[in-house]
C-alpha positions as CSV (number, residue, x, y, z in Angstrom):
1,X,17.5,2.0,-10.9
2,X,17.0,-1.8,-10.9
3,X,19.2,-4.0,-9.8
4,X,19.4,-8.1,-10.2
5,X,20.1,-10.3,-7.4
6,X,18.9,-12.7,-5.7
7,X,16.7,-12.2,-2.3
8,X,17.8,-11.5,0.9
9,X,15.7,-12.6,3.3
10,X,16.2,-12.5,7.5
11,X,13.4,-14.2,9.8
12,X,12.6,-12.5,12.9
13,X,10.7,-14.2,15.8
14,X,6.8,-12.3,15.4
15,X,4.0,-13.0,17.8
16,X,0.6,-11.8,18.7
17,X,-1.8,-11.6,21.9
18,X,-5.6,-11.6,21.2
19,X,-8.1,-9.0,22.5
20,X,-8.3,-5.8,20.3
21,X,-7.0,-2.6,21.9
22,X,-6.9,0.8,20.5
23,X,-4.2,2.5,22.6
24,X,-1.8,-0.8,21.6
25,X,-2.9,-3.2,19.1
26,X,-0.3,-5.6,18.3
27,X,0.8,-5.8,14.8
28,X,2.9,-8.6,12.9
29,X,5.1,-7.9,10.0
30,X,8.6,-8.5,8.3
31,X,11.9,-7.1,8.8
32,X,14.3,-5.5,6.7
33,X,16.2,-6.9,4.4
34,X,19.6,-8.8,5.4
35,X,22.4,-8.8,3.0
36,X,23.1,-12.4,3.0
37,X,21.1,-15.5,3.5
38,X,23.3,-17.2,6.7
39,X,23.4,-21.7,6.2
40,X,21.4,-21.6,9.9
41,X,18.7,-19.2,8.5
42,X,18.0,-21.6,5.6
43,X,18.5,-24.8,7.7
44,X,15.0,-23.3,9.8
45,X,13.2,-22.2,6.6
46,X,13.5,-25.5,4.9
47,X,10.8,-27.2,6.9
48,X,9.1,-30.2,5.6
49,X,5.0,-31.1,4.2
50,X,2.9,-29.1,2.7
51,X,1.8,-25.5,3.9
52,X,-1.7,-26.6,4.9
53,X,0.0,-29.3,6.9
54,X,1.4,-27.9,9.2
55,X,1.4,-29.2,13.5
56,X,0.0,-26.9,16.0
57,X,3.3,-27.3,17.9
58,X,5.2,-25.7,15.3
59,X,5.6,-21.9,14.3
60,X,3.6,-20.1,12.0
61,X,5.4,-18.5,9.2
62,X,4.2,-15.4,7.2
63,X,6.5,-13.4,4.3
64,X,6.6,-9.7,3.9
65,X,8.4,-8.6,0.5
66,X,9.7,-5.0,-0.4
67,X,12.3,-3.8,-2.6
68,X,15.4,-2.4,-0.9
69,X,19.0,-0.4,-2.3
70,X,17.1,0.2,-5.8
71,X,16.6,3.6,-5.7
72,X,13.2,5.5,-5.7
73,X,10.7,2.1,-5.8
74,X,12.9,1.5,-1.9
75,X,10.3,0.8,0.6
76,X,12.2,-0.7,3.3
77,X,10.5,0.9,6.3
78,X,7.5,-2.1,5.4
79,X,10.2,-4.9,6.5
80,X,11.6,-2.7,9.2
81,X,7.9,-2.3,10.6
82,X,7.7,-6.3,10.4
83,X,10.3,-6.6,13.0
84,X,9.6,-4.0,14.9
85,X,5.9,-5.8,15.0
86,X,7.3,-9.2,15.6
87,X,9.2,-8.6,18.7
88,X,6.0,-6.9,19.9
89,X,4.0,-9.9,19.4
90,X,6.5,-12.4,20.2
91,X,6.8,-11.0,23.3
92,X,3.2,-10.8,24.5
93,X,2.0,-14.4,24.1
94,X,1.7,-15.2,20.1
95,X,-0.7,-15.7,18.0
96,X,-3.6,-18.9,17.8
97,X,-1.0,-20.6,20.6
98,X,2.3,-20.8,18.4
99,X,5.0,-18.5,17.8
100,X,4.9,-16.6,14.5
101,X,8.1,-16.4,12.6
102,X,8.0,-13.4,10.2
103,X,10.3,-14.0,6.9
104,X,11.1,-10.9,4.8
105,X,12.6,-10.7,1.1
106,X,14.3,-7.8,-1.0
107,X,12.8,-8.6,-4.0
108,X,14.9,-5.9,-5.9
109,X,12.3,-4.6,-7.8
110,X,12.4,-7.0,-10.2
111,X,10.5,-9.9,-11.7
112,X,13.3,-12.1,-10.8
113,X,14.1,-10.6,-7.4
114,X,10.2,-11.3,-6.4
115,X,9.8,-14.9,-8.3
116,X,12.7,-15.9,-6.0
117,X,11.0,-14.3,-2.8
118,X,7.3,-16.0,-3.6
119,X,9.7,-19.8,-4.0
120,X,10.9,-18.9,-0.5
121,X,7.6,-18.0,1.0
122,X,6.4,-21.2,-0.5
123,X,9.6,-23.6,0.8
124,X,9.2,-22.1,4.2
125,X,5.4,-23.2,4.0
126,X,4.0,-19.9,4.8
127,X,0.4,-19.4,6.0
128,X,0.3,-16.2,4.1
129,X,2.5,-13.4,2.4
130,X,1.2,-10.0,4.3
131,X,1.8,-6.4,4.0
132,X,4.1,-6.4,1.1
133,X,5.1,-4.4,-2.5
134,X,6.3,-5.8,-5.9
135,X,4.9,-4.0,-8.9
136,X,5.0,-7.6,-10.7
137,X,2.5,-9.3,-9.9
138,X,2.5,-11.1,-13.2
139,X,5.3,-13.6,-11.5
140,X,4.4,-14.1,-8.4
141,X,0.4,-14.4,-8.1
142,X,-0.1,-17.6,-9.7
143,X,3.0,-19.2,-7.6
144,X,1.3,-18.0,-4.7
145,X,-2.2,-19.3,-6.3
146,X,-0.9,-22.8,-7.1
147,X,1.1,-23.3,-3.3
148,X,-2.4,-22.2,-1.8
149,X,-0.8,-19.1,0.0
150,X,-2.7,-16.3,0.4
151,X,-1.6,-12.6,-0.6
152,X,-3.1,-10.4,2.6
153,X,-2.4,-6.7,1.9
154,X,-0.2,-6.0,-0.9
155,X,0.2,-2.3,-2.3
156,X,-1.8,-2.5,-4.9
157,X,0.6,-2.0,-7.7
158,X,-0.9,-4.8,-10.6
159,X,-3.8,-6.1,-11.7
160,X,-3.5,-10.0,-10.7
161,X,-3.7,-8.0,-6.8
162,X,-7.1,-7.3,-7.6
163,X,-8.3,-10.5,-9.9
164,X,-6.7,-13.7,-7.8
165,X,-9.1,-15.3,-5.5
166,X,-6.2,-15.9,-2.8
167,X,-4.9,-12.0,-2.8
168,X,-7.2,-10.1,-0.3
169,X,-6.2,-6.2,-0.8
170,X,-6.8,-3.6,1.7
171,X,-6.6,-0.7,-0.7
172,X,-7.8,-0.1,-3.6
173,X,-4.3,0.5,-5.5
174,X,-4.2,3.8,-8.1
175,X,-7.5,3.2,-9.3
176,X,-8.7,4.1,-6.1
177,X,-6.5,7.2,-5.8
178,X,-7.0,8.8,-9.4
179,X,-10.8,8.5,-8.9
180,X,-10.8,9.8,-5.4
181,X,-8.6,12.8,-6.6
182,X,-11.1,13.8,-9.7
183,X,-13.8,13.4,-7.3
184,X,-11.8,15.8,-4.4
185,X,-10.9,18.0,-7.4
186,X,-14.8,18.4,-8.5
187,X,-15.4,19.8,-4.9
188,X,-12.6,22.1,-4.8
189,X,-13.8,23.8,-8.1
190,X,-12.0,22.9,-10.9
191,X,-12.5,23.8,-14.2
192,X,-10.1,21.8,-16.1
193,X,-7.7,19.5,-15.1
194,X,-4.5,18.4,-16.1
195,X,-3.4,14.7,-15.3
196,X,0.4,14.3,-15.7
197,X,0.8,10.4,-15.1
198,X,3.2,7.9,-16.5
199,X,3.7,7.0,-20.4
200,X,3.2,3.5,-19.5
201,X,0.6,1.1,-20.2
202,X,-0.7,1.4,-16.3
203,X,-0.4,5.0,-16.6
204,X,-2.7,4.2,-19.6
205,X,-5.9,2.8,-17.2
206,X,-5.6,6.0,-15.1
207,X,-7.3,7.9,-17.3
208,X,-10.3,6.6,-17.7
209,X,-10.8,6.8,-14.1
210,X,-10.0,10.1,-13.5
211,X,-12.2,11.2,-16.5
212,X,-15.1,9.1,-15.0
213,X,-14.9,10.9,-11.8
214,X,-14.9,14.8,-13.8
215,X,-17.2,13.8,-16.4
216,X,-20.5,14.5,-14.1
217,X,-19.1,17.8,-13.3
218,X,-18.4,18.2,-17.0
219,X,-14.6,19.2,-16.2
220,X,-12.2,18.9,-18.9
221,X,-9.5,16.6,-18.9
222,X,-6.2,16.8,-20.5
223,X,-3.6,14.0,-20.6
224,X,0.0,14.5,-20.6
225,X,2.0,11.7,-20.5
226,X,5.7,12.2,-18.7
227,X,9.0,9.6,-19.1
228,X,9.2,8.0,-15.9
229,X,12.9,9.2,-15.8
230,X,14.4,12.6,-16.5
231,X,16.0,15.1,-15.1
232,X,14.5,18.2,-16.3
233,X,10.1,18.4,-16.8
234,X,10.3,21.8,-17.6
235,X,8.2,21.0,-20.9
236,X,5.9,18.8,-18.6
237,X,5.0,21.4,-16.3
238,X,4.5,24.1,-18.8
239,X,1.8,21.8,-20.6
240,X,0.3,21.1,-17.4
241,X,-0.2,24.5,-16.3
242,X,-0.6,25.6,-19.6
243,X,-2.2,29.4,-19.4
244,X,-2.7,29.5,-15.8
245,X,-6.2,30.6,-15.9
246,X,-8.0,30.5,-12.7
247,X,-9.9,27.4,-11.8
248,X,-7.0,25.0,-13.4
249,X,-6.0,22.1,-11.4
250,X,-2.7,19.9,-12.2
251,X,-3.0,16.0,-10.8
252,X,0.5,14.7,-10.2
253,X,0.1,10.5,-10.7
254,X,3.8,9.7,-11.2
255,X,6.1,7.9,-9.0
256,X,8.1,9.4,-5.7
257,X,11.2,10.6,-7.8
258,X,10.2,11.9,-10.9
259,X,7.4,13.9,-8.7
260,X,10.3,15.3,-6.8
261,X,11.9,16.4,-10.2
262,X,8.5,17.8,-11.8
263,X,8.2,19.9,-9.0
264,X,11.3,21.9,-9.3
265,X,10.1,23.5,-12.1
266,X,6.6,23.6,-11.0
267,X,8.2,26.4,-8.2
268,X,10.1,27.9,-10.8
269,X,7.0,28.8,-13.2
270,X,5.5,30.0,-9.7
271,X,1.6,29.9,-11.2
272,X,-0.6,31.8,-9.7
273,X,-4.0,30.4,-10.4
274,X,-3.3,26.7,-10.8
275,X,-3.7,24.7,-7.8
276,X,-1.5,20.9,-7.3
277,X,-3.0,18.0,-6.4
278,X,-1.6,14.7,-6.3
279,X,-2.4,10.9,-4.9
280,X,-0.4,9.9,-1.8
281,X,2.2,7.9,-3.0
282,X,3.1,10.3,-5.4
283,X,3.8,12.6,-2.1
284,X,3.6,12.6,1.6
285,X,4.8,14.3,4.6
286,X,8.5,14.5,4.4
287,X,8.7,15.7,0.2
288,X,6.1,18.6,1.9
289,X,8.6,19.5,4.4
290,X,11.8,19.1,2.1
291,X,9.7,21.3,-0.5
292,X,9.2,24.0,1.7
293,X,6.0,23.6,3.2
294,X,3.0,26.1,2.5
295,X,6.1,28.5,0.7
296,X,6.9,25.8,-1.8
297,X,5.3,24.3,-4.7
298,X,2.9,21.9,-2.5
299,X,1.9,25.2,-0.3
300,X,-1.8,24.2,-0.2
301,X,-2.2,20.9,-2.6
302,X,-4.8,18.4,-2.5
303,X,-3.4,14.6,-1.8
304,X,-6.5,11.7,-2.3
305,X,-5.0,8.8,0.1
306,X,-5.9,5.6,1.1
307,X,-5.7,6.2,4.7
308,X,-6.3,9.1,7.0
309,X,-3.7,11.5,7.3
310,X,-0.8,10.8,9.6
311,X,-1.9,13.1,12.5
312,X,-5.0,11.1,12.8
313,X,-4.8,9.3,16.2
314,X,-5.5,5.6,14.0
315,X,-2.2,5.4,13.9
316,X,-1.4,6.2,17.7
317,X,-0.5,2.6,18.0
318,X,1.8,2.3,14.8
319,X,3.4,5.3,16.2
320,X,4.1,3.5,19.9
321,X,5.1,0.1,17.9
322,X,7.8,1.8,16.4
323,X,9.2,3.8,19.4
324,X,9.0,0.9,21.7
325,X,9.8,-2.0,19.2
326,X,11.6,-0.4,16.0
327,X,15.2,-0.1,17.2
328,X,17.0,-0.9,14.2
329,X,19.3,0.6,11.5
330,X,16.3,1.0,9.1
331,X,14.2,4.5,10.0
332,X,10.5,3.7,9.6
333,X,8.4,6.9,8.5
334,X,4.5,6.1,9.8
335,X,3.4,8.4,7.2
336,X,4.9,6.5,4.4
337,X,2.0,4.3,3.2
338,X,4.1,1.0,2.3
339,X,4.2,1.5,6.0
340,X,0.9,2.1,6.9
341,X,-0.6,-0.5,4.3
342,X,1.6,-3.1,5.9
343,X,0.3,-2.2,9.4
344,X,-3.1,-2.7,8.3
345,X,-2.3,-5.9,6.6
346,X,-1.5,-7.3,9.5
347,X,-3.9,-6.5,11.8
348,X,-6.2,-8.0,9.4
349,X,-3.7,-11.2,9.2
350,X,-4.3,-11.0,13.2
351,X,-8.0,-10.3,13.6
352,X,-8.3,-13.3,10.8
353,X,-6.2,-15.6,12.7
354,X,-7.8,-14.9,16.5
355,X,-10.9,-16.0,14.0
356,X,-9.6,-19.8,13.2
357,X,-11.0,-22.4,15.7
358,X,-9.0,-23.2,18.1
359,X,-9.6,-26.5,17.8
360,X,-7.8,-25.7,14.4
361,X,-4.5,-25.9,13.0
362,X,-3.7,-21.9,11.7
363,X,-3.3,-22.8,8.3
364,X,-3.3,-21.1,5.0
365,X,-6.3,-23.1,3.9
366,X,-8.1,-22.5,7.2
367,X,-6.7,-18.4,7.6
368,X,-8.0,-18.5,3.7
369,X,-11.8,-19.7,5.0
370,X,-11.9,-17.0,7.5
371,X,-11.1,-14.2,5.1
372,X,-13.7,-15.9,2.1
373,X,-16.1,-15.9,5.1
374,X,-17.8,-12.2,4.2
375,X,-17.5,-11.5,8.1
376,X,-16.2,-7.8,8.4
377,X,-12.9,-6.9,9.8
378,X,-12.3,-3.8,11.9
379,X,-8.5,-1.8,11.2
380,X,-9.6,0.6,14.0
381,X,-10.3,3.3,11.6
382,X,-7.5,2.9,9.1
383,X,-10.4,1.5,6.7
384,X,-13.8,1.2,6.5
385,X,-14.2,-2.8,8.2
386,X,-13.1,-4.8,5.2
387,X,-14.7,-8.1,3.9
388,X,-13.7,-10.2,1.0
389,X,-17.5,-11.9,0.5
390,X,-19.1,-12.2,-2.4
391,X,-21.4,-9.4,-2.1
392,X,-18.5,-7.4,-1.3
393,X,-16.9,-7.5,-4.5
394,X,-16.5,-4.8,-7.4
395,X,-18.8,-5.2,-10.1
396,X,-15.4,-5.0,-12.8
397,X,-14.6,-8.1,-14.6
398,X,-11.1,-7.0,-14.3
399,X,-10.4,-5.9,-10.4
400,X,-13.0,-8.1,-8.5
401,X,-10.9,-8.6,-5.6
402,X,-10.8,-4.3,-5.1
403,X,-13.2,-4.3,-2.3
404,X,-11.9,-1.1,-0.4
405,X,-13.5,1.7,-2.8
406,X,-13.0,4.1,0.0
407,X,-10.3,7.0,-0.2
408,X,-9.4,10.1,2.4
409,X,-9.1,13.9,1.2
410,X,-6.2,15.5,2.2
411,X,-4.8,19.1,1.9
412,X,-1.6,20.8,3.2
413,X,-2.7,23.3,5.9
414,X,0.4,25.5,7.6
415,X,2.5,23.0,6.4
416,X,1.1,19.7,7.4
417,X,-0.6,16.9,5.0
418,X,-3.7,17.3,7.1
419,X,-7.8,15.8,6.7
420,X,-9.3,17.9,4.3
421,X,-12.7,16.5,4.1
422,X,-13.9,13.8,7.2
423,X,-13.9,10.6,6.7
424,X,-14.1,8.2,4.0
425,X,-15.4,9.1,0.6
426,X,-16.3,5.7,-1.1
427,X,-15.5,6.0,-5.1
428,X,-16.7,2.3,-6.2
429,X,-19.3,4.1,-8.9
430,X,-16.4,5.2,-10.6
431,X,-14.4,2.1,-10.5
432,X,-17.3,0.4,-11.7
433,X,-18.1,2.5,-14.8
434,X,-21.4,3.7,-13.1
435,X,-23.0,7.0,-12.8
436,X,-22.7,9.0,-8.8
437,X,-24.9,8.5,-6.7
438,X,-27.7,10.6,-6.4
């Protein structure tokens, strides 16, 4: 459910050392969001010039977004992270010699909620908006475009993420994930598959993708739209298993609660021969386990992520931010990838700043010249080293900016989500509307 409102945004004191460790990497990030907006928070966000004019005495200011009390879209463990990450930097040194002040902003998932939360990033002259998730990208990119703010590590959820020159994704949204899951699908055997993804005009662009990635195979594709909200998909999971012949698969692209009520029946049609898959996202650790693990409906299914699975030792220095740093009323789930995607965004926002001349002011416009720069940035693992170069970019008139083409294959094993093939598998021929490689 959706609700109106106007932001709430807190500001945490964040802060960074240099030096790249991977037993504790220091992350930066926002915190969750306060109820009200106090006259001596907005008396030290209203600070004066231009965002690019900013003194090298004063603090650096980033914005981290997320929705929060809306119902399933909630990702509040992304702000939660943020101040977790921001006492961690704040207290070992900060970052380009200033003190990093981390703003975050319910935007209610809503147009409104997020316009309000891009005019205070802009107000409080911030360097960059990092690590955040609004599925309206439509009203905030070009306020971000025009204030000369840079978007670092969004979720991927619209198009203007992947078009603007100043958003810099480290993921390559649901394109990425449909692709990579026809492509895992194609090695698991499939036959036919069944993509159950939202009647909406985004839902709409996934299939193309997914077909691209079965066509080589010459695996048939069915589309079955489902209504984003209902409580009862017992229609939707009888199309999609349809006669439960062997070598069926059934792709689950819908959001975290309407998943949760398609599978439900799923258990209760108990097919024998049809195996689930589904893009992270769509699942993760905790529906597995609330599910039943390997006796419950996603006893064995395929996930295509962004990210390797949350066992992988990557995110041993998430996991230590959190227990040492993430006291707070908000729980934050490591293997809930607003969370992770947020973590990466900022160490990218902090390898990019230990980048900026000294001699230089950390600005957006100079942060902005590091990231155009084409020089590779390490995540430890989390990606493939990420670049925003020209020669970097997808060849798609309409998602330039979607450099990360790479997804991981996942499978739950005795219960866990666990890595199902090793490594990255990069899918950019199928973004790109080109034929695999040979």
């Amino acid at each position: 459910m959706r609700r109106n409102g106007s932001p709430d945004v807190h500001q945490p004191a964040v802060r960074r050392t240099t030096g790249l460790r991977r037993g504790r990497r220091r992350r930066a990030a926002a915190l969750a969001a306060a109820a009200f907006v106090t006259p001596a928070l907005l008396a030290t966000s209203a600070c004066g010039g231009p965002a690019d004019a900013a003194s090298a005495s004063s603090d650096l200011t980033v914005m981290t977004w997320a929705p929060s009390g809306t119902g399933s879209a909630d990702r509040p463990g992304m702000t939660a992270l943020a101040e977790a990450v921001g006492r961690e930097i704040n207290g070992t040194g900060g970052l380009h010699g200033r003190k990093l002040r981390v703003l975050t902003c319910n935007e209610h998932n809503t147009a409104e909620g997020v316009t309000a939360c891009a005019r205070q990033a802009i107000d409080a002259h911030a360097v960059a908006v990092v690590g955040s998730y609004s599925q309206y990208g439509g009203s905030f990119v070009a306020m971000l475009e025009q204030a000369g703010i840079p978007y670092l590590g969004g979720y991927g959820l619209s198009t203007p993420e992947f078009s603007s020159p100043l958003s810099y994704p480290v993921a390559g949204g649901t394109p990425a994930l449909i692709a990579g899951s026809g492509r895992q699908l194609v090695e698991a055997g499939c036959k036919s598959v069944s993509l159950v993804r939202p009647d909406t005009r985004a839902g709409d662009t996934l299939v193309g993708y997914l077909d691209g990635a079965l066509q080589p195979a010459g695996i048939r594709l069915t589309d079955i739209k489902a209504p984003e909200q209902s409580n009862d998909y017992t229609a939707i999971a009888q199309r999609a298993i349809g006669d439960d012949r062997k070598g069926h698969c059934v792709t689950l692209a819908l959001g975290p609660e309407p998943t949760a009520n398609l599978l439900d029946p799923l258990r209760r049609l108990g097919a024998k021969n049809t195996s689930l898959a589904s893009v992270i996202g769509s699942f993760q650790q905790s529906v597995v386990d609330a599910t039943g693990g390997d006796n419950g409906p996603l006893g064995h299914a395929y996930a295509t992520g962004w990210f390797p699975a949350e066992a992988s030792p990557v995110w041993d220095a998430l996991r230590d931010t959190v227990r040492t740093h993430g006291a707070g009323e908000t729980a934050i789930d490591v293997a809930d990838p607003g969370v992770q995607t947020t973590w990466v965004a900022y160490e990218v926002f902090r390898a990019a700043a230990d980048r900026v001349d000294k001699a230089k002011p950390l600005t957006s416009k100079t942060l902005r010249a590091v990231l155009d720069g084409g020089d590779p940035i390490d995540t430890h693992g989390a990606t493939p080293p990420l670049s925003w170069g020209m020669t970097n970019m997808l060849a798609s008139a309409d998602s330039p900016r979607l450099v990360n083409t790479s997804v991981t294959f996942q499978q739950v094993q005795a219960g866990r989500l666990v890595e199902q093939h090793q490594g990255f598998v990069d899918v950019r021929w199928v973004l790109a509307g080109g034929s695999p490689p040979a």
